[in-house]
C-alpha positions in Angstrom: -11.0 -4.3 2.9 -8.9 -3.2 5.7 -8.9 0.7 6.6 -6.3 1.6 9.2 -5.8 5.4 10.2 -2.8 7.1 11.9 -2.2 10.4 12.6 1.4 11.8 12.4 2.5 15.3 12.3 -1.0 16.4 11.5 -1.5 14.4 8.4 -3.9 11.5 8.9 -2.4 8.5 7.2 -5.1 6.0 5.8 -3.8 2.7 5.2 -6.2 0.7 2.9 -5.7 -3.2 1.5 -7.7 -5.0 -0.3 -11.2 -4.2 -2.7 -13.2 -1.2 -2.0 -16.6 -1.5 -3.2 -19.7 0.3 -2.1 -19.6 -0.9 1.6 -16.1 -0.4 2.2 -16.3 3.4 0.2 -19.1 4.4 3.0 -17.3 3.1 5.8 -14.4 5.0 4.6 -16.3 8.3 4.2 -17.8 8.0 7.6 -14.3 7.4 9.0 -13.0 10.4 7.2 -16.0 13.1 7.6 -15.6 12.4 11.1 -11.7 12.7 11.5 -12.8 16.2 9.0 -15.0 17.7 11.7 -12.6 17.3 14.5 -10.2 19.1 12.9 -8.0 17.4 10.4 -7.5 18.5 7.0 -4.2 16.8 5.3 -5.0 13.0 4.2 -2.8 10.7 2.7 -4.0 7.7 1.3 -2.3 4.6 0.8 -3.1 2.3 -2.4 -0.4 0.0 -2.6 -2.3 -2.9 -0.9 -5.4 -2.0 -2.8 -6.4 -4.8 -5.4 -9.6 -2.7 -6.9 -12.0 0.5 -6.3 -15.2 1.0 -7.7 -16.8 4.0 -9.1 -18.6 4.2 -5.5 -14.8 4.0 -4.4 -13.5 6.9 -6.6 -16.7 9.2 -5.6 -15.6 9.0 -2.1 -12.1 9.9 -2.7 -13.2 12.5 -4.6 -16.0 13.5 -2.2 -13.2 13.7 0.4 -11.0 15.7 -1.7 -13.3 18.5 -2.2 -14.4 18.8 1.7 -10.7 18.9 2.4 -10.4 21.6 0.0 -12.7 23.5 1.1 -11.0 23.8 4.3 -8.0 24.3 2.8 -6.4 20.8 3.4 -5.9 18.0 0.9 -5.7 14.9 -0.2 -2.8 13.2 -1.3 -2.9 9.0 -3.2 0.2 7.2 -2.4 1.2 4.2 -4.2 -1.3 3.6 -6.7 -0.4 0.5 -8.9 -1.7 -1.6 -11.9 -5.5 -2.0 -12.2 -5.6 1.0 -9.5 -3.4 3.4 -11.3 -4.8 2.9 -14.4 -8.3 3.5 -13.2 -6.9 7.0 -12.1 -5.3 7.3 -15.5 -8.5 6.5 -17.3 -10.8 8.3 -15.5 -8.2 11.3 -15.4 -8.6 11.9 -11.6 -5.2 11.5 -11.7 -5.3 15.2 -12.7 -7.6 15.7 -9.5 -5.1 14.1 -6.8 -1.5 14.8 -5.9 -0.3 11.0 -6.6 3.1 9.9 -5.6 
């Protein structure tokens, strides 16, 4: 898996393609916490390159989601498709996540 951050207008863009399975989900947590504690808040994640996410995978989005909320940021999914979105459909965290 490929994990590529940005920051634009505030709003740290992760671009993600490929699986994420366990090793991938804590690498992406580590990058995250630490772009949390220097001050960023507003995540959008991109999905449309993602092939599959484990339930490690999900946990860390969701993990992320509730830090961010707690300091009154978020997280948005972008691009979510076929085995991905239905994932989020099944597991109803679609209902958790802005998704676009």
């Amino acid at each position: 898996m490929e994990i590529n951050t940005t920051i634009n207008n505030g709003q740290v863009i992760v671009s993600l393609s490929g699986s994420m399975y366990v090793e991938e989900a804590a690498i992406l947590r580590e990058k995250l916490i630490i772009l949390m504690e220097s001050g960023h808040k507003e995540f959008i994640i991109k999905l449309n390159k993602v092939d599959y996410i484990d339930s490690s995978g999900l946990g860390v989005l969701v993990a992320i989601q509730k830090r961010a909320l707690q300091i009154k940021g978020g997280v948005t999914l972008v691009g979510a498709s076929g085995l991905v979105k239905e994932l989020f459909e099944l597991t109803r965290l679609n209902k958790v996540f802005a998704m676009q």
